[in-house]
C-alpha positions, 0 to 999 in steps of 0.5 A: 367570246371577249375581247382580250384588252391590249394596253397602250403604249404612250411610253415612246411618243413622250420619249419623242416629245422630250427628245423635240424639247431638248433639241428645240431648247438646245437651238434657242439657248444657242441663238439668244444673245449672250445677255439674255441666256440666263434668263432663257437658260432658268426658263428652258430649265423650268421646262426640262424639269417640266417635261421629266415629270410628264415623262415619269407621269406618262410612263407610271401611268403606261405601267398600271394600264399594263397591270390592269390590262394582265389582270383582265386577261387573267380575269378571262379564265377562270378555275371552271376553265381548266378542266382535264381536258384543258390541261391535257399535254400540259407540261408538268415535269418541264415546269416544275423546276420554274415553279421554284425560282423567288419570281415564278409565276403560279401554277394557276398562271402557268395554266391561263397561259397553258390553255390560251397556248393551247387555244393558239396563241404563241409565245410573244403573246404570253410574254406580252399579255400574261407577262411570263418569262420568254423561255417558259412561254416558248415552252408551253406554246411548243408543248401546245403545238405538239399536242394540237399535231396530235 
């Protein structure tokens, strides 16, 4: 069986680090003397410029290796894995109406996430790792508890 990939989240520790910069530069510009604040003021604003733009390159990056990550879930089924038994309980009438919104997400989506709901996991997963909507996750993985009951 693979292992399913679970992107990493660098998002918070640089929220973290820029919040440390901007209290440290706050305590400095505070306590130099009056003479040598605009000089320490260009260099602390060189260093929140600095900072904003590893905070962008860090969260840019955390978005793709999240893409990346859905991709390689998605990669995991593929169309030899939906066969009628698979897709049996399959919500179809429940979904229907969500396969027709501008930002639905395929049916081919829809049954990846229907046979790992299927095979167990619930709903935060879905919206985590195939990143479906809360409410249609809820479903499929309600649907799947059902049909796993019976």
């Amino acid at each position: 069986m693979k292992t399913l990939p679970h992107p990493r989240n660098g998002a918070g520790t640089a929220v973290l680090g820029v919040l440390t910069l901007t209290a440290l530069e706050m305590t400095v510009l505070a306590t130099a003397p009056a003479a040598y604040r605009p000089v320490v003021s260009g260099a602390l604003l060189g260093a929140a410029v600095t900072a904003f733009v590893l905070l962008a390159a860090v969260l840019r990056a955390d978005r793709k290796a999240t893409r990346r990550a859905r991709r390689r879930v998605l990669e995991v089924m593929d169309e030899s894995s939906f066969t009628s038994r698979t897709l049996e309980g399959f919500p179809m009438e429940a979904v229907r109406p969500r396969l027709l919104g501008p930002s639905a997400p395929s049916l081919n989506h829809l049954y990846t996430a229907w046979a790992f709901a299927a095979r167990g996991y619930d709903a935060t997963w879905l919206v985590r790792h195939l990143g479906l909507p809360a409410d249609l996750a809820r479903l499929l993985t309600e649907a799947a508890a059902v049909r796993l009951r019976d």
